[in-house]
PQR file with spaces between the fields and no chain letter, atoms N, CA, C, O and H, PARSE charges and radii, in Angstrom:
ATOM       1  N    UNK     1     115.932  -67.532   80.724 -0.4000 1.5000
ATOM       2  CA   UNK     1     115.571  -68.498   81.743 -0.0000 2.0000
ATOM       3  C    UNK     1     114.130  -68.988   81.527  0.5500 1.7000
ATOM       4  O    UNK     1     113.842  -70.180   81.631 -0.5500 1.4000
ATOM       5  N    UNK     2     113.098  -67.891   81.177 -0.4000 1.5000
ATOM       6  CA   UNK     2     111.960  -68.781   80.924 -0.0000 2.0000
ATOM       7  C    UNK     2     111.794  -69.246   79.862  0.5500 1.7000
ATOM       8  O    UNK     2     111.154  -70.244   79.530 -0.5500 1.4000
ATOM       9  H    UNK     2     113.333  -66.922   81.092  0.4000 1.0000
ATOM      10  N    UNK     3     112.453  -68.432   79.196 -0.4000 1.5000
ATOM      11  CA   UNK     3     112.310  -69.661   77.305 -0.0000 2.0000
ATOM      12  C    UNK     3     113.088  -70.663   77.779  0.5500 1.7000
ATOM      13  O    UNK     3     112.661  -71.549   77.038 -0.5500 1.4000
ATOM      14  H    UNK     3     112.973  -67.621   79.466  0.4000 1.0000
ATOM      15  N    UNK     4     113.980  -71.251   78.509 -0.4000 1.5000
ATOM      16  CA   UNK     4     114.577  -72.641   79.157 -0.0000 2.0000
ATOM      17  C    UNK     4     112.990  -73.838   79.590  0.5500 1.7000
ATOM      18  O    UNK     4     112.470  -74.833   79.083 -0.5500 1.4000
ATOM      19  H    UNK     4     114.328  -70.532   79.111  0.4000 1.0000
ATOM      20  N    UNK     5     112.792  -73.093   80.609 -0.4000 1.5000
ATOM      21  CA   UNK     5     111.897  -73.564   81.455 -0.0000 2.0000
ATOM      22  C    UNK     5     111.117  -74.015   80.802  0.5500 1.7000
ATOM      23  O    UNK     5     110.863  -75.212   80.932 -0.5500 1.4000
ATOM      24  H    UNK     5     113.214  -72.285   81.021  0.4000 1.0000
ATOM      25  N    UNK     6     110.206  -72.964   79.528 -0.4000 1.5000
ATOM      26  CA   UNK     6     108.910  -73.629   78.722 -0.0000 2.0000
ATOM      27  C    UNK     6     109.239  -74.571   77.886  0.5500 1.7000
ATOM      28  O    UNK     6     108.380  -75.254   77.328 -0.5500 1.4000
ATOM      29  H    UNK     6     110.412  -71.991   79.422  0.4000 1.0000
ATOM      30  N    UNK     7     110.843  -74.768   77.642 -0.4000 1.5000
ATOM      31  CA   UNK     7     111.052  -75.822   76.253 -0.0000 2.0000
ATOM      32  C    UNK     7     111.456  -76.642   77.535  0.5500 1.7000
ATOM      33  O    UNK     7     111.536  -77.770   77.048 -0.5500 1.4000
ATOM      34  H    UNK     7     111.540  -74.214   78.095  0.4000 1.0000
ATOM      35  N    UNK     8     111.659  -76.733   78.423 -0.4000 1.5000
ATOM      36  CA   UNK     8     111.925  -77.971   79.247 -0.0000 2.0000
ATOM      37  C    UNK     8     110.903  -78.674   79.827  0.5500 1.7000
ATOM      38  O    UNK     8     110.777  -79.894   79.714 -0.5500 1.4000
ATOM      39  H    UNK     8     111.594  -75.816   78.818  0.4000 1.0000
ATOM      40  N    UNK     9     110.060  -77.852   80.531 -0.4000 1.5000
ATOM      41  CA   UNK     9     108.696  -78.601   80.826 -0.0000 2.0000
ATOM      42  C    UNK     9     107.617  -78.731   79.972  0.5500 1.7000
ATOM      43  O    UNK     9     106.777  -79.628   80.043 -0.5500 1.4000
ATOM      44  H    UNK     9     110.162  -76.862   80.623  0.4000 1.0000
ATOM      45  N    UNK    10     107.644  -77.672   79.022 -0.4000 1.5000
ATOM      46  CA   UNK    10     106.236  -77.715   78.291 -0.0000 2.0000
ATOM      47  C    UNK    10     105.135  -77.273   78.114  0.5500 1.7000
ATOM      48  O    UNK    10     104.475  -77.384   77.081 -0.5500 1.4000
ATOM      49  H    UNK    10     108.326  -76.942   78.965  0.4000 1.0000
ATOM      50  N    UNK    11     104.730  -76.556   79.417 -0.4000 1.5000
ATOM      51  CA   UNK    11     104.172  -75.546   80.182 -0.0000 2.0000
ATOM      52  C    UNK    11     103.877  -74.409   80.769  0.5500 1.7000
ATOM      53  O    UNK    11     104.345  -74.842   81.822 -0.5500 1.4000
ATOM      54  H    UNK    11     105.266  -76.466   80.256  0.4000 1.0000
ATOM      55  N    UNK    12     103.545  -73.398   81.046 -0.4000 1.5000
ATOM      56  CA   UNK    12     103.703  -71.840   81.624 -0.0000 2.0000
ATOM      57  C    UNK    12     103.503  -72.853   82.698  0.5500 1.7000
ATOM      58  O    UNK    12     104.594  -73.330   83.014 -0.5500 1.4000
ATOM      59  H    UNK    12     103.165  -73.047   80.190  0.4000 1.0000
ATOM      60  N    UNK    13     102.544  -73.342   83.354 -0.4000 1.5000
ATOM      61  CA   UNK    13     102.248  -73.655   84.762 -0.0000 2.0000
ATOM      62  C    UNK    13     103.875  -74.548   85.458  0.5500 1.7000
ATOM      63  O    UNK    13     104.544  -74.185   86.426 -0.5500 1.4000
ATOM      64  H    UNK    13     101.659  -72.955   83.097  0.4000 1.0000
ATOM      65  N    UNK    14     104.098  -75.692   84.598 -0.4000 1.5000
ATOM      66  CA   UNK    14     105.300  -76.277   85.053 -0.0000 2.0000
ATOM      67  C    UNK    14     106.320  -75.553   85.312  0.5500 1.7000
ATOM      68  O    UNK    14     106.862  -75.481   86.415 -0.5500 1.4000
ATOM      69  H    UNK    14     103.555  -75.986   83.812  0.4000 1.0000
ATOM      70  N    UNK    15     106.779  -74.738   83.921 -0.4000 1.5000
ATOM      71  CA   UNK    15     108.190  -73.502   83.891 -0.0000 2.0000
ATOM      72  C    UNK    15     107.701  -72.685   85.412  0.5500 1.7000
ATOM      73  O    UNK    15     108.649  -72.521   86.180 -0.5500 1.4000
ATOM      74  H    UNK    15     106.339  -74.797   83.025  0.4000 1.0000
ATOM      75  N    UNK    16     106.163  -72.099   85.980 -0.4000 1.5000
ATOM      76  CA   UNK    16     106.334  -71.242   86.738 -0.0000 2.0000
ATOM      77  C    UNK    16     106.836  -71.956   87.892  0.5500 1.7000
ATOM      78  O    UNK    16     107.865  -71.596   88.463 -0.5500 1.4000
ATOM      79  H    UNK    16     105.393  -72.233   85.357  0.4000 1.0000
ATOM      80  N    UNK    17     105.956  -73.235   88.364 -0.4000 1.5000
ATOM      81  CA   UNK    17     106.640  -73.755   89.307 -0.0000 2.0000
ATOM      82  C    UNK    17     108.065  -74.264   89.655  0.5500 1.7000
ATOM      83  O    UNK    17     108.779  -74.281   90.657 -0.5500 1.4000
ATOM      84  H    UNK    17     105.119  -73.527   87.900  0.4000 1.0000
ATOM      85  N    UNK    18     108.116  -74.513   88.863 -0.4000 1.5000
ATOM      86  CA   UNK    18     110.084  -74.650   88.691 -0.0000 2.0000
ATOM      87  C    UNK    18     110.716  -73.263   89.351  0.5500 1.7000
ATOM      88  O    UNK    18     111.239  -73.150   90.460 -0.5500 1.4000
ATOM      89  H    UNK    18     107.536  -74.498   88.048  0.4000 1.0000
ATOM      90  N    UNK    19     110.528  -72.318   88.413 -0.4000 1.5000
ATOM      91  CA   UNK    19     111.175  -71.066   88.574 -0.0000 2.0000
ATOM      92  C    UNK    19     110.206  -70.421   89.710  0.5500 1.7000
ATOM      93  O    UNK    19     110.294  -69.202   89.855 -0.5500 1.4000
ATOM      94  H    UNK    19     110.103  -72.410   87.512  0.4000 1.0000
ATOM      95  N    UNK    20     109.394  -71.054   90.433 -0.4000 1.5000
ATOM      96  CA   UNK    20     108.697  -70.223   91.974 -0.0000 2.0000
ATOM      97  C    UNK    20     108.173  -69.021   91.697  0.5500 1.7000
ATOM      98  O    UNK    20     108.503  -68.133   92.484 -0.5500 1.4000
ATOM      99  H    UNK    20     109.322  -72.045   90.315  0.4000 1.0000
ATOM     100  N    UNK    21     107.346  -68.673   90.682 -0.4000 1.5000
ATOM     101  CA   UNK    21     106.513  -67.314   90.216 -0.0000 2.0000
ATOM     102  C    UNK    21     105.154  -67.884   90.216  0.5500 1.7000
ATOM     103  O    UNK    21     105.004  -68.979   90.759 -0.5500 1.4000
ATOM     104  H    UNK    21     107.078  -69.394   90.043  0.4000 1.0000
ATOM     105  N    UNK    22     104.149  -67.294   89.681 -0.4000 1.5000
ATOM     106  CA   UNK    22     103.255  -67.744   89.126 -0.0000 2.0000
ATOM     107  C    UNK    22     102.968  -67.476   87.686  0.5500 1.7000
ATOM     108  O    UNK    22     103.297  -66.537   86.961 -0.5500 1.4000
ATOM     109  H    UNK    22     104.271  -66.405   89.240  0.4000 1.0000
ATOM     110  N    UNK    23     102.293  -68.515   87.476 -0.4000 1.5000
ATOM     111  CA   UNK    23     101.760  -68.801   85.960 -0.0000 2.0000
ATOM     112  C    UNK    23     101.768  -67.752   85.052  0.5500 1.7000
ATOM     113  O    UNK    23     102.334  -67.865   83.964 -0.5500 1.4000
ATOM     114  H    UNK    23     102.026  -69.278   88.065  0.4000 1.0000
ATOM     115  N    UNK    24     100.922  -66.266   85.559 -0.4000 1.5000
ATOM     116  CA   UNK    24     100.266  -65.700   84.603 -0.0000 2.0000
ATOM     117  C    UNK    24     101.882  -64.623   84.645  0.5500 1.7000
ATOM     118  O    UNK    24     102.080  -63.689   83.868 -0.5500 1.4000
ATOM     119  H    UNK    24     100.462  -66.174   86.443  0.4000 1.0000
ATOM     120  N    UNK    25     102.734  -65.017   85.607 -0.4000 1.5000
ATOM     121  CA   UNK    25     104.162  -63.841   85.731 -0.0000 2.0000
ATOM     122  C    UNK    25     104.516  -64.694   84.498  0.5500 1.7000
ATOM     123  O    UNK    25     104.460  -64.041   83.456 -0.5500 1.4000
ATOM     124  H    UNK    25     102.573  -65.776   86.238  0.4000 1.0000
ATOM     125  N    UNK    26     104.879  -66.029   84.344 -0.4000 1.5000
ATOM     126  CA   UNK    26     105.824  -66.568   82.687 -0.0000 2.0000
ATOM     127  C    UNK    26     104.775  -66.078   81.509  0.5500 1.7000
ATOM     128  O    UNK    26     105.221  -66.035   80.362 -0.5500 1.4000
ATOM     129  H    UNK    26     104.924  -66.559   85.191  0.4000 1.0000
ATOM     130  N    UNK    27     103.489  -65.730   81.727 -0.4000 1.5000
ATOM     131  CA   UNK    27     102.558  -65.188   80.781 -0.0000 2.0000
ATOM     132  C    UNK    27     103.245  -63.858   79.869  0.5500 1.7000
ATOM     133  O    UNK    27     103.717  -63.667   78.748 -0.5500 1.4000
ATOM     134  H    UNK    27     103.127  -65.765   82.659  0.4000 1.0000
ATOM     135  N    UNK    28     102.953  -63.059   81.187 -0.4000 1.5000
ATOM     136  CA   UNK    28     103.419  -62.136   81.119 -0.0000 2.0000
ATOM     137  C    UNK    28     104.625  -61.472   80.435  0.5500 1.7000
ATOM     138  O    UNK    28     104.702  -60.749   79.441 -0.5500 1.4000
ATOM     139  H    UNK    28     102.569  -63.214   82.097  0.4000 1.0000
ATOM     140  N    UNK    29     105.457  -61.908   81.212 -0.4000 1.5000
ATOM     141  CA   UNK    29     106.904  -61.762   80.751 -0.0000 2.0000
ATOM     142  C    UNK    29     107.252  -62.259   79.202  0.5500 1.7000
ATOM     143  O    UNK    29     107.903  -61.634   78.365 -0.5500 1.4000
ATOM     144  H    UNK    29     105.394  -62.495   82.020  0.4000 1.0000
ATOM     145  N    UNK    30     106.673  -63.475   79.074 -0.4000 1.5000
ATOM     146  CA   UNK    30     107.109  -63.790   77.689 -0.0000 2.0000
ATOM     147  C    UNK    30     106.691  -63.060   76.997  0.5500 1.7000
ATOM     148  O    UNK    30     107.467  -62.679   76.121 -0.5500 1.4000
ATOM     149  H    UNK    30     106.144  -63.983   79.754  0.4000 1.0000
ATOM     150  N    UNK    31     104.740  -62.248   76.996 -0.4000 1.5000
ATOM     151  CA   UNK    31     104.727  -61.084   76.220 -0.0000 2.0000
ATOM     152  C    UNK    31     105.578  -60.245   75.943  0.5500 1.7000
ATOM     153  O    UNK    31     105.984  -60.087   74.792 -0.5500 1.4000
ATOM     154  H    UNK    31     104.109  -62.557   77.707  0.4000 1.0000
ATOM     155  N    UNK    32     106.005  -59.540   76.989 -0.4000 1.5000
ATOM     156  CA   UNK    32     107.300  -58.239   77.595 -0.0000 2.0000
ATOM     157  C    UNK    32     108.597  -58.513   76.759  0.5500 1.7000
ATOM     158  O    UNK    32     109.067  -57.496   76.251 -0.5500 1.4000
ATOM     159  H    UNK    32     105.675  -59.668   77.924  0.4000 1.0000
ATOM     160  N    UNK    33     109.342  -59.806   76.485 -0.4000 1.5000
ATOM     161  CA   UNK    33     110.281  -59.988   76.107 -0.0000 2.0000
ATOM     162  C    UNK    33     110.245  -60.784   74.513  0.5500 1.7000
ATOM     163  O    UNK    33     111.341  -61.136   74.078 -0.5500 1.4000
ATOM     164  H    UNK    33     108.960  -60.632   76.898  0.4000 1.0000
ATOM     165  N    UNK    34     108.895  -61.089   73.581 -0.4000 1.5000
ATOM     166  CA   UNK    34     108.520  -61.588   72.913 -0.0000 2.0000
ATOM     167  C    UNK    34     109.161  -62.971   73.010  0.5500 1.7000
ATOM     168  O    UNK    34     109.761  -63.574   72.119 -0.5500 1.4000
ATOM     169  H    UNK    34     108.005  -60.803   73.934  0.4000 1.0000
ATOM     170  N    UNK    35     108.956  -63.298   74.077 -0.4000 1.5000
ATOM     171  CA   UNK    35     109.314  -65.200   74.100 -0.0000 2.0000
ATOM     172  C    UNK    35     108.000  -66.101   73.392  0.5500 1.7000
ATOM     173  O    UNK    35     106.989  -65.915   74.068 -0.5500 1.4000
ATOM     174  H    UNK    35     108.469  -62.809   74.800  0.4000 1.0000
ATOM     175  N    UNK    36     107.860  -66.614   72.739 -0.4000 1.5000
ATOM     176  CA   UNK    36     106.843  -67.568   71.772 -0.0000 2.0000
ATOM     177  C    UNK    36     106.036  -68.746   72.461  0.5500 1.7000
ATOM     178  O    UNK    36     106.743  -69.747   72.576 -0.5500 1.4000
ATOM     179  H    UNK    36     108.682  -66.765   72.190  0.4000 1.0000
ATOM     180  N    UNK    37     105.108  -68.858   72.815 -0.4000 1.5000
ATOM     181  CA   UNK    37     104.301  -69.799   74.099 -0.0000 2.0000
ATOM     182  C    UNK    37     103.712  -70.105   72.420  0.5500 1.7000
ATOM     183  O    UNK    37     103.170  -69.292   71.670 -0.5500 1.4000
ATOM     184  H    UNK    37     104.533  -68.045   72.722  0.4000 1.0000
ATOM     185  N    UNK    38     104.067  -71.706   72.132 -0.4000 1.5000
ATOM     186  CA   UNK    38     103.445  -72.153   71.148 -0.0000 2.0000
ATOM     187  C    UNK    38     101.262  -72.295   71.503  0.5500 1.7000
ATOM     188  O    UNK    38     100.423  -72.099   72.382 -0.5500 1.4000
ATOM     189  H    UNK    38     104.507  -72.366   72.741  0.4000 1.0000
ATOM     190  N    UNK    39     101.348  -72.589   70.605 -0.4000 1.5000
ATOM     191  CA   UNK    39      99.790  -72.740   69.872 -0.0000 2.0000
ATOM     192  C    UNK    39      98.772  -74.092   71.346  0.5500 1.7000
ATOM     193  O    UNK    39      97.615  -73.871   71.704 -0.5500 1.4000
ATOM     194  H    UNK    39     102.029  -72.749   69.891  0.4000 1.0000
ATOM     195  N    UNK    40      99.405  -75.006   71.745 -0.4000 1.5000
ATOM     196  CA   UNK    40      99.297  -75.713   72.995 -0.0000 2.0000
ATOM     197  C    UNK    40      99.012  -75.171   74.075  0.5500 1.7000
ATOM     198  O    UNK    40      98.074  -75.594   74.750 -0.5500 1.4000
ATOM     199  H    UNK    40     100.345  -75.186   71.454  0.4000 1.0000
ATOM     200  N    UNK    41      99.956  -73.853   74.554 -0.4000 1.5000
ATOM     201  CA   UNK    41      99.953  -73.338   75.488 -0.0000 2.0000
ATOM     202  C    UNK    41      98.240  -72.864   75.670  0.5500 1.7000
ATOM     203  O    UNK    41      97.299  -73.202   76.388 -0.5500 1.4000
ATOM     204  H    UNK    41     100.718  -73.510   74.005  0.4000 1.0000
ATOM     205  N    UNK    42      98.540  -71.670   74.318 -0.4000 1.5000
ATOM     206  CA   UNK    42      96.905  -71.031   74.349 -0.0000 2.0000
ATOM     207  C    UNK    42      96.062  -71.687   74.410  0.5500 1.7000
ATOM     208  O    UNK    42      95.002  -71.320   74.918 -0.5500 1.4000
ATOM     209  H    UNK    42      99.304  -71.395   73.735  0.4000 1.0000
ATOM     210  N    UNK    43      96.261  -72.960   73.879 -0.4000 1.5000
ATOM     211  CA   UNK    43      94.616  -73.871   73.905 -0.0000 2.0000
ATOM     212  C    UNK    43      94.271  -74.595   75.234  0.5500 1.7000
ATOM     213  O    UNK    43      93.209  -75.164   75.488 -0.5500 1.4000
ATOM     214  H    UNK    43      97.122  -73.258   73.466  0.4000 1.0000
ATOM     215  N    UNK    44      95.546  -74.450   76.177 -0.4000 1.5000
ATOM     216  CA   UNK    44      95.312  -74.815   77.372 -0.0000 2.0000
ATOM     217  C    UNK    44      94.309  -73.962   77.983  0.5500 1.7000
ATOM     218  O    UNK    44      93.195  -74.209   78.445 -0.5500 1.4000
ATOM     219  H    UNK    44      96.409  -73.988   75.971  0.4000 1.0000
ATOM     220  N    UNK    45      95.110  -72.698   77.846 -0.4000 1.5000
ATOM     221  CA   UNK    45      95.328  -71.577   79.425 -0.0000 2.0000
ATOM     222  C    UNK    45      94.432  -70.472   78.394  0.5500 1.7000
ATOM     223  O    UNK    45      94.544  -69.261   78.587 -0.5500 1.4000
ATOM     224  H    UNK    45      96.015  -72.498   77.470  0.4000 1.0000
ATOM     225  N    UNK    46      93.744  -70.889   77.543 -0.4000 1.5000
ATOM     226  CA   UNK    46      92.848  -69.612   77.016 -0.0000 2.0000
ATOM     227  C    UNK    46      91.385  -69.937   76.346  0.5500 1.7000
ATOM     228  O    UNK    46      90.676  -69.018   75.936 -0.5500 1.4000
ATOM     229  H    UNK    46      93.653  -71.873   77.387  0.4000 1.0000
Protein backbone atom coordinates (compact mmCIF):
# COMPACT_ATOMS: atom_id res chain seq x y z
CA UNK A 1 0.00 0.00 0.00
CA UNK A 2 2.69 2.50 0.54
CA UNK A 3 4.88 1.53 -2.34
CA UNK A 4 1.25 2.32 -4.23
CA UNK A 5 0.88 5.60 -2.67
CA UNK A 6 4.68 6.86 -3.30
CA UNK A 7 4.54 5.78 -7.08
CA UNK A 8 1.15 7.47 -7.22
CA UNK A 9 1.74 10.72 -5.68
CA UNK A 10 5.37 11.10 -5.66
CA UNK A 11 5.88 11.93 -2.26
CA UNK A 12 6.22 10.54 1.48
CA UNK A 13 4.23 13.76 2.45
CA UNK A 14 1.38 13.23 -0.35
CA UNK A 15 1.34 9.07 0.05
CA UNK A 16 1.05 10.03 4.00
CA UNK A 17 -1.80 12.20 3.54
CA UNK A 18 -3.69 10.04 1.35
CA UNK A 19 -3.17 7.06 3.56
CA UNK A 20 -3.93 9.51 7.00
CA UNK A 21 -0.43 8.74 8.87
CA UNK A 22 2.20 10.98 9.02
CA UNK A 23 5.12 11.61 6.91
CA UNK A 24 7.96 10.36 8.92
CA UNK A 25 5.35 6.82 9.63
CA UNK A 26 5.76 6.21 5.28
CA UNK A 27 9.56 7.09 6.30
CA UNK A 28 9.72 4.75 8.46
CA UNK A 29 8.00 1.88 7.34
CA UNK A 30 9.52 1.90 3.99
CA UNK A 31 12.87 1.49 5.94
CA UNK A 32 11.17 -1.60 7.98
CA UNK A 33 9.94 -3.22 4.81
CA UNK A 34 12.87 -2.08 2.36
CA UNK A 35 10.41 -0.08 0.11
CA UNK A 36 12.90 2.33 -2.16
CA UNK A 37 12.04 6.31 -1.59
CA UNK A 38 14.01 7.33 -4.76
CA UNK A 39 16.98 9.88 -4.70
CA UNK A 40 14.06 13.09 -4.91
CA UNK A 41 12.55 12.05 -1.93
CA UNK A 42 15.93 12.48 0.15
CA UNK A 43 16.77 15.68 -1.44
CA UNK A 44 13.51 16.94 -0.35
CA UNK A 45 12.97 15.68 3.23
CA UNK A 46 16.84 15.47 4.12
Amino acid sequence: MIKQALKKYGSTRKAARVLGVDQSTIVRKSQKYNIAISEDFHKIYN
